[in-house]
C-alpha positions as MATLAB code, in Angstrom:
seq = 'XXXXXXXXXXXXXXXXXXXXXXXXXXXXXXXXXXXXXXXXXXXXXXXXXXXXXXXXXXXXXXXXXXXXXXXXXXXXXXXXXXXXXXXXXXXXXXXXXXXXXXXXXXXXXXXXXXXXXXXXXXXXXXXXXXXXXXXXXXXXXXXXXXXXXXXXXXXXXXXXXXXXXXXXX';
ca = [
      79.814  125.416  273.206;
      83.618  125.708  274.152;
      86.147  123.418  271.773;
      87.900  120.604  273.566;
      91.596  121.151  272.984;
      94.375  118.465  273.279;
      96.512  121.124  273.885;
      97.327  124.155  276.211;
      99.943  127.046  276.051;
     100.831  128.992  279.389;
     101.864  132.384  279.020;
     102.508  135.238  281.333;
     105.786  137.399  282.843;
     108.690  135.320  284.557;
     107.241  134.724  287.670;
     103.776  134.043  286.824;
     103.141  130.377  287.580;
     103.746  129.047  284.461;
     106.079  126.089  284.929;
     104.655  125.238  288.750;
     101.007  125.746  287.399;
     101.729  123.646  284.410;
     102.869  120.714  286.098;
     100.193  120.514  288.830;
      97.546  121.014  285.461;
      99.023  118.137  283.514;
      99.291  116.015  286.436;
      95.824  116.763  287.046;
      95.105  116.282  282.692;
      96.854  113.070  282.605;
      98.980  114.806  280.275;
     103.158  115.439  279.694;
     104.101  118.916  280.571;
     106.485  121.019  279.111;
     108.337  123.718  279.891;
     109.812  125.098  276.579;
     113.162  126.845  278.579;
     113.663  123.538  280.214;
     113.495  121.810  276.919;
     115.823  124.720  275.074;
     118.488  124.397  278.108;
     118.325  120.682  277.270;
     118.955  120.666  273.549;
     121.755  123.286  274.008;
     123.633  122.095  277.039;
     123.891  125.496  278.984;
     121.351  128.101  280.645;
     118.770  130.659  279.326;
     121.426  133.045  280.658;
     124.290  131.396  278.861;
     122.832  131.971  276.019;
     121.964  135.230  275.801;
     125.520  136.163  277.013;
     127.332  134.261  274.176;
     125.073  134.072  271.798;
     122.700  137.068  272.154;
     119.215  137.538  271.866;
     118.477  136.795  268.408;
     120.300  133.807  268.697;
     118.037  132.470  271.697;
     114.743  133.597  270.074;
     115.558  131.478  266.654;
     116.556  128.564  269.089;
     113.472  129.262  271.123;
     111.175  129.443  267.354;
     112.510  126.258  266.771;
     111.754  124.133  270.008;
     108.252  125.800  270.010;
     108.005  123.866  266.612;
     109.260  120.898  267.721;
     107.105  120.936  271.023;
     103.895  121.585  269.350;
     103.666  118.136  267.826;
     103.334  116.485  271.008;
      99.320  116.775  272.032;
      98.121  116.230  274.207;
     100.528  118.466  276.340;
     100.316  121.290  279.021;
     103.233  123.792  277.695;
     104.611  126.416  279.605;
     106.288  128.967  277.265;
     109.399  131.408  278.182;
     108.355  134.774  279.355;
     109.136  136.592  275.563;
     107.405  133.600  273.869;
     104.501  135.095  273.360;
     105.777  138.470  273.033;
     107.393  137.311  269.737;
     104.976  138.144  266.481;
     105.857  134.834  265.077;
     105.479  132.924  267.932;
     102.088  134.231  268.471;
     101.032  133.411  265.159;
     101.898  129.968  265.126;
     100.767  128.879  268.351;
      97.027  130.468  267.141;
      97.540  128.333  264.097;
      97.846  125.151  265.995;
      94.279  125.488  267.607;
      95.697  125.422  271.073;
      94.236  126.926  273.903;
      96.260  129.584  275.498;
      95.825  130.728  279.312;
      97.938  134.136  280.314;
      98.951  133.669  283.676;
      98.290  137.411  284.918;
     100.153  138.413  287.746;
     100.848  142.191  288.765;
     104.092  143.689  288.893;
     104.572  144.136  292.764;
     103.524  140.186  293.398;
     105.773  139.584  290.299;
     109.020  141.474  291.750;
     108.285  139.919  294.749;
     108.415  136.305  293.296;
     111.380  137.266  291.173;
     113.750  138.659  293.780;
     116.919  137.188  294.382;
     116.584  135.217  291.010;
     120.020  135.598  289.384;
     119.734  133.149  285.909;
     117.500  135.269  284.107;
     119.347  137.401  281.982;
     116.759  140.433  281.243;
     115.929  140.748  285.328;
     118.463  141.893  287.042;
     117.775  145.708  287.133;
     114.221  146.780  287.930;
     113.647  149.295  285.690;
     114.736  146.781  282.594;
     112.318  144.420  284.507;
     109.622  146.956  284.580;
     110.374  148.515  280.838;
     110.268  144.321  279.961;
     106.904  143.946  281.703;
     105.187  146.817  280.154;
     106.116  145.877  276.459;
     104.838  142.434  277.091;
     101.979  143.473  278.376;
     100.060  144.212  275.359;
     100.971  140.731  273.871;
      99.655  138.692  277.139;
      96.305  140.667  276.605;
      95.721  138.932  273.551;
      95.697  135.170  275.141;
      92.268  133.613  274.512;
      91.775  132.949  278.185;
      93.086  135.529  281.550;
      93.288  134.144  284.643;
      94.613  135.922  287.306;
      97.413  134.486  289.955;
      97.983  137.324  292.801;
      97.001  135.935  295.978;
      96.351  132.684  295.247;
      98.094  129.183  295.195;
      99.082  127.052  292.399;
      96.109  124.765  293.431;
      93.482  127.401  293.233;
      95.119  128.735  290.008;
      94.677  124.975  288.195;
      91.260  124.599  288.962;
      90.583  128.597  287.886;
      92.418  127.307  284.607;
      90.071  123.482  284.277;
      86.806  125.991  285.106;
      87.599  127.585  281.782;
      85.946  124.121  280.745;
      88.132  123.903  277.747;
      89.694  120.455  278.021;
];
């Protein structure tokens, strides 16, 4: 029998579906959705991008560490995580150690670059072959979400009720 869980983690590339899929799935849950770069942009004042650029990387990821924290204590929630979430050791670990379920949203590259196009506030996409390099290294990380369901060539609708089939709310 599949554990109930008061508590869901989206994961997958920018891109993906994770912050349109997230709120149609809470909405649908009853729950509050989050969308941890919405809440990190919040609590610092500026953009993703802004950080990154005067701050750098590391900077953003122990900012990032640190809103994941705070956002975990607020079950039942639908939270959709940044693209490099996941793809942070740490991270991982501590989202397995709250119990939560976690969905990758898998989306291939071409559907992905297709989404992404045009999308200037997103420090890490702007050249394609970073944005391929990115994609390949976070690859390995998405494969180990508990539950895969796949996006490409279908709509947010049809991706929530693949996600509430995984009959784990």
């Amino acid at each position: 029998m599949t554990r109930r869980r008061k508590m869901v983690f989206l994961l997958g590339f920018m891109g993906s579906g994770k912050s349109t899929v997230g709120e149609l799935l809470a909405r649908e849950l009853g729950w509050p959705f989050i969308d941890l770069d919405t809440t990190i942009e919040a609590g610092q004042g500026t953009s993703i991008r802004e950080i990154f650029e005067r701050r750098g990387e590391l900077f953003f990821r122990e900012i990032e560490r640190a809103a994941l924290t705070e956002v975990s204590k607020s079950a039942p929630a639908v939270i959709a995580l940044g693209g490099g979430t996941w793809a942070q050791r740490e991270n991982l670990e501590f989202i397995r150690s709250t119990g939560a379920a976690t969905v990758w949203l898998d989306c291939g590259i071409d559907e992905l670059r297709r989404r992404c196009a045009g999308i200037e506030n997103r420090p890490l996409f702007r050249d394609p072959e970073v944005f391929t390099q990115l994609y390949l290294q976070r690859l390995p990380y998405y494969r180990l979400a508990e539950h895969r369901v796949v996006t490409d060539g279908y709509g947010a609708d049809e991706v929530v009720q693949k996600i509430l089939r995984l009959n784990i709310f």
